[in-house]
C-alpha positions in Angstrom: 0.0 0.0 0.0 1.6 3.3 -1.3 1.7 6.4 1.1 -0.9 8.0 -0.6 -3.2 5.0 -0.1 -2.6 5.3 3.4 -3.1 8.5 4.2 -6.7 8.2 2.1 -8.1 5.6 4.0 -6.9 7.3 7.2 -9.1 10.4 6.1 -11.9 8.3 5.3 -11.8 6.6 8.8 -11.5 10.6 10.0 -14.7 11.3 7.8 -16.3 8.3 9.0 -16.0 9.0 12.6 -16.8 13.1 12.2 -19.9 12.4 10.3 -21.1 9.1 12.7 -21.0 11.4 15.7 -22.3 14.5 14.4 -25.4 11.9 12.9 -26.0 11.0 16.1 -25.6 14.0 18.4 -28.4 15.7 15.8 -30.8 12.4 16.4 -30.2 12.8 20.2 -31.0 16.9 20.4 -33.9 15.9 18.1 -35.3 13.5 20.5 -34.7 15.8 23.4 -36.1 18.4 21.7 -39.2 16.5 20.9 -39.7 15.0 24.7 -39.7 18.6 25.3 -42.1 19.6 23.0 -44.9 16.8 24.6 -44.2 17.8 27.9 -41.7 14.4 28.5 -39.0 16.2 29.5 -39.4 19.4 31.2 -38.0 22.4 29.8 -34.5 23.8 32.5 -35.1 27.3 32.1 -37.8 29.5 32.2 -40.1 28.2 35.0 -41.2 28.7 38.2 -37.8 29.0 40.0 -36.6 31.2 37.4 -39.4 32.9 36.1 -42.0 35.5 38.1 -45.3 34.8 37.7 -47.2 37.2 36.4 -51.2 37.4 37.8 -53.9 38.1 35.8 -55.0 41.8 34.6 -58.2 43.1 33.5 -59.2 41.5 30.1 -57.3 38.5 30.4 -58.4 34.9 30.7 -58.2 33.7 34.4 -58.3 30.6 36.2 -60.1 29.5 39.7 -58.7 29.5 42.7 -55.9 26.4 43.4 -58.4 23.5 45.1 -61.2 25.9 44.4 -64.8 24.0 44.7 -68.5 24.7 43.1 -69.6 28.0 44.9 -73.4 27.2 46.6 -75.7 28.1 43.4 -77.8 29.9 45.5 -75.1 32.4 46.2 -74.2 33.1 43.0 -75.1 36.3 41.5 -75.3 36.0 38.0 -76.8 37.9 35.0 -77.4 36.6 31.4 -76.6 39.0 28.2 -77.6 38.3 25.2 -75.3 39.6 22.5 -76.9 38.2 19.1 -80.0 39.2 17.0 -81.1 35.6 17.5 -84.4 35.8 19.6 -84.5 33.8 23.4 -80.9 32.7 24.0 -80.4 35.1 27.2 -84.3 33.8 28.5 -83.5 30.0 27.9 -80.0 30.1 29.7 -81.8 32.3 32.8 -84.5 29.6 32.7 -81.9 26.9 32.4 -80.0 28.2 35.4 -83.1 28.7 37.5 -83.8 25.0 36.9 -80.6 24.3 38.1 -81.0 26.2 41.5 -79.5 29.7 40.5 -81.4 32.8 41.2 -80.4 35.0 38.4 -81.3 38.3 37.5 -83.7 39.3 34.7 -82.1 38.5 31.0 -80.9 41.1 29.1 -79.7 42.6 26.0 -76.2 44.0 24.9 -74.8 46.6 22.3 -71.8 45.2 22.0 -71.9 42.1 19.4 -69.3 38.9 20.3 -68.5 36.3 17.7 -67.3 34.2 20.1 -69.7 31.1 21.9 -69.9 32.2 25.9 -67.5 34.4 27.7 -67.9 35.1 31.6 -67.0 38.1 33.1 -66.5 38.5 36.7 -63.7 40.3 39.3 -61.2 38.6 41.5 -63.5 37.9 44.1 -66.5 36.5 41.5 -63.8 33.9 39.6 -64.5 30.8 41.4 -68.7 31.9 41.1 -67.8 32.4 37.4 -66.5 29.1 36.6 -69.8 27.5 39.1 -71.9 29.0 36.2 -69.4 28.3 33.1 -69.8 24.7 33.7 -73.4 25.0 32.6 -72.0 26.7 29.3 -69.5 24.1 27.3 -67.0 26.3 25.6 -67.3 29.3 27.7 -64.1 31.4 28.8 -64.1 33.3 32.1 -62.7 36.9 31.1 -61.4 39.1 34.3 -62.9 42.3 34.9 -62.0 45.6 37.7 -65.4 44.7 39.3 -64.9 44.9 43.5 -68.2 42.8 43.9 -69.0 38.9 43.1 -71.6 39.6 40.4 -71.1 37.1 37.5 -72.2 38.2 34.0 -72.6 35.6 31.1 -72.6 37.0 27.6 -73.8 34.9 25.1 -72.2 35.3 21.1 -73.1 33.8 18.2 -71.8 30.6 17.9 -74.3 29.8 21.1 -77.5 27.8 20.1 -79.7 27.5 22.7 -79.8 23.4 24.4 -82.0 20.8 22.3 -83.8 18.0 24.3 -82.4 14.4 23.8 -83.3 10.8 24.1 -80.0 8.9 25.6 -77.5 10.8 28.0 -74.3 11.8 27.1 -71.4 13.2 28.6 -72.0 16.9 27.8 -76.0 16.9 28.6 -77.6 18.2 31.1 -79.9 15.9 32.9 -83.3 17.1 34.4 -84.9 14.6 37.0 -87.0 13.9 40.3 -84.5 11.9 42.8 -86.2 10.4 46.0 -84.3 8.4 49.1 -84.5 5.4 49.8 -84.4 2.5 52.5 -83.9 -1.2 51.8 -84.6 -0.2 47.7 -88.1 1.1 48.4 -89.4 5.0 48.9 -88.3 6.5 52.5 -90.9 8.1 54.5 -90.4 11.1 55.4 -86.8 11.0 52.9 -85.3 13.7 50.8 -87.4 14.5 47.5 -85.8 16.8 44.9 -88.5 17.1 42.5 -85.8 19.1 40.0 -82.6 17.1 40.7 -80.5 18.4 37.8 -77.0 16.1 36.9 -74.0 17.5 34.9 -72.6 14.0 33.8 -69.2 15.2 33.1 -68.8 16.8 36.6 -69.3 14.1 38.5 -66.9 12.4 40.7 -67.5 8.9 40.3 -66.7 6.7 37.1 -68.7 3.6 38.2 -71.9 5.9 39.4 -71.7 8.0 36.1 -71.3 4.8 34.0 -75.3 4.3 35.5 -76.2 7.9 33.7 -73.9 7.5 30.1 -76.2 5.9 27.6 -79.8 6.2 30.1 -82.7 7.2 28.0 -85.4 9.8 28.9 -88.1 7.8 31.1 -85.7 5.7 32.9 -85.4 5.1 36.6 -82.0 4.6 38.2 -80.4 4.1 41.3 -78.0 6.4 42.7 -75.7 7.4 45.8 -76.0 11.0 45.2 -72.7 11.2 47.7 -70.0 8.7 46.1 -71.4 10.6 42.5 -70.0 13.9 43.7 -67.3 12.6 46.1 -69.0 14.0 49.3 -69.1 18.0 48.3 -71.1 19.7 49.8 -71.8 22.6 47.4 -72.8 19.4 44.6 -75.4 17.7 47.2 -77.0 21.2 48.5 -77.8 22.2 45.1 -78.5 18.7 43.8 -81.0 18.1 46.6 -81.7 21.1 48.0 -80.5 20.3 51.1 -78.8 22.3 54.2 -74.8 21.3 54.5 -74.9 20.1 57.7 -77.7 17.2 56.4 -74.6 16.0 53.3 -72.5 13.9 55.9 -75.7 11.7 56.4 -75.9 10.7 53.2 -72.9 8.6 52.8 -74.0 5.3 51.0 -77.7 6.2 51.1 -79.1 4.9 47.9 -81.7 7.4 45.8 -83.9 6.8 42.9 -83.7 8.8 40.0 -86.3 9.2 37.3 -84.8 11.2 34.0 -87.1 13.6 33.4 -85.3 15.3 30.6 -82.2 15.4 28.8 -80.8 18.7 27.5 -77.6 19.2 25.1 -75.9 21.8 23.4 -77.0 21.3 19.3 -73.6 21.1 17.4 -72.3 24.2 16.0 -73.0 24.4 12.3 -76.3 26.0 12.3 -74.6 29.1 14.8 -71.4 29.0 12.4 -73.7 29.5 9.0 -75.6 32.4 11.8 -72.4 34.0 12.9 -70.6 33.9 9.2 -73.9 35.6 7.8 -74.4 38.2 10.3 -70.5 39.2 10.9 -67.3 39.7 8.8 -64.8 38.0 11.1 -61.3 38.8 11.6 -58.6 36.3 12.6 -58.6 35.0 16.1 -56.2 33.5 18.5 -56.8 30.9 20.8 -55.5 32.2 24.0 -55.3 28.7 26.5 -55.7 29.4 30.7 -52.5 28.4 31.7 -51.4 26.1 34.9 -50.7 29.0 37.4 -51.3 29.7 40.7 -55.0 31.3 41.8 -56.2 33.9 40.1 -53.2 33.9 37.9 -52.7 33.8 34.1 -49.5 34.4 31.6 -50.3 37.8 30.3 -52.2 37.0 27.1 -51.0 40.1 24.6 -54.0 38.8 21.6 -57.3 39.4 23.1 -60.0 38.7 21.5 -60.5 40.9 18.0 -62.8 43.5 17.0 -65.9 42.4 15.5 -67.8 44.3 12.6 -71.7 45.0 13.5 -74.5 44.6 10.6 -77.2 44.7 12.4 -78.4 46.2 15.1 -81.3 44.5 16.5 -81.3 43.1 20.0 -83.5 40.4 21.1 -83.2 38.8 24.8 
């Protein structure tokens, strides 16, 4: 082998070796780099011991309260706005709310269009009462206001369609029915009866006690323990029962009967897309996420929500 051979192949061994290892330090920041982007691998800079975290100003989506529970319904001071020219969406919600143990104030109308679905304003010390009433309203984003009190004002847009009545329960209905205690699988005397028991499947607290309400049909009777379904909370069992909180704690394993009575569920959103898309020229919008933060807290979001061009000027409640 001449010199010249030699000193080729020892290149190509040199070659060989530079280009293995750079090939595999790019696959191995590639896979870190990916565990980072899902989450796998958390990211060593910018977080919570490095970063401040910045709380939530007026006009920016906000979270509940760290461990924060249902607020008592009947506590809750809420209002119902309705934005659109669509006639009854602000009655229907006030009526569905009612039904549901809320005592809102009258329905009303607003100037000011949104092309949204549901947005919730409220102040710091209405948040937690905000999100009690959002979880009646699929979708809907709880915006924070200067307010000083605990009112709670939903504003309804134009992708919101009023509920539609159903035949089989599923996991985003709203479920109307009479629940009545029981002893040894027979009517108590003298038991609870809530003669408007109203069930938010996807709240609830118990898989094997929701699996009963998934897939029940409008008629049917089933049997309940209204305490393992909301994991003992109080605010769930008062409202659900209309019952005073020191009487929950008695009602661990007591068995009730519940007779569907109705089944409401938001329509899908085609027939409110084709509404908002002829009554509105729409601008681009972000999607602004709540972000895992401490109470009351939110990463500053910069894009709020855009300006919306108004056709018409009818309001109907």
């Amino acid at each position: 082998m001449t010199p010249r051979q030699r000193y080729l192949m020892r290149r190509q061994r040199r070659q060989t070796a530079v280009f293995s290892i750079t090939g595999l330090s790019l696959a191995v920041i590639a896979l870190v780099g990916t565990l980072v982007l899902i989450g796998v691998i958390p990211i060593p800079f910018g977080n919570s011991f490095s970063a401040s975290v910045k709380y939530a100003e007026e006009g920016d989506l906000v979270c509940p309260s760290v461990g924060a529970y249902p607020s008592p319904v009947e506590d809750v001071n809420v209002k119902v706005v309705n934005t659109t020219a669509h006639q009854g969406l602000a009655t229907d919600a006030t009526e569905m709310l009612i039904s549901a143990g809320f005592t809102p104030q009258d329905p009303d109308n607003s100037t000011t269009e949104y092309g949204g679905k549901v947005r919730i304003f409220a102040g710091v010390s209405g948040v937690d009462d905000a999100y009690t009433v959002a979880r009646y309203f699929p979708g809907a984003k709880v915006v924070l206001t200067d307010a000083t009190d605990k009112a709670v004002t939903v504003e309804l847009g134009n992708f919101y369609d009023s509920p539609i009545d159903a035949e089989e329960v599923a996991d985003n209905d709203v479920v109307y029915g009479r629940m009545v205690e029981l002893a040894s699988g027979a009517p108590k005397e003298g038991g609870i009866v809530a003669e408007k028991a109203l069930i938010l499947p996807r709240f609830t607290r118990n898989e094997e006690q929701k699996a009963k309400l998934i897939g029940a049909k409008l008629g049917d009777v089933l049997t309940l323990v209204p305490y393992s379904l909301y994991d003992g909370q109080p605010a769930e069992l008062t409202s659900l029962l209309d019952i005073k909180r020191e009487d929950v704690p008695a009602l661990e394993g007591v068995e009730f009967s519940y007779e569907i009575n109705k089944i409401s569920r938001c329509p899908a959103r085609f027939f409110a897309t084709i509404r908002a898309r002829f009554l509105y020229v729409r601008s681009w919008r972000f999607l602004c996420r709540c972000p895992r933060y401490p109470p009351m807290s939110a990463s500053v979001c910069s894009r709020r929500s855009p300006s919306w061009v108004r056709l018409l000027s009818a309001r109907k409640r």
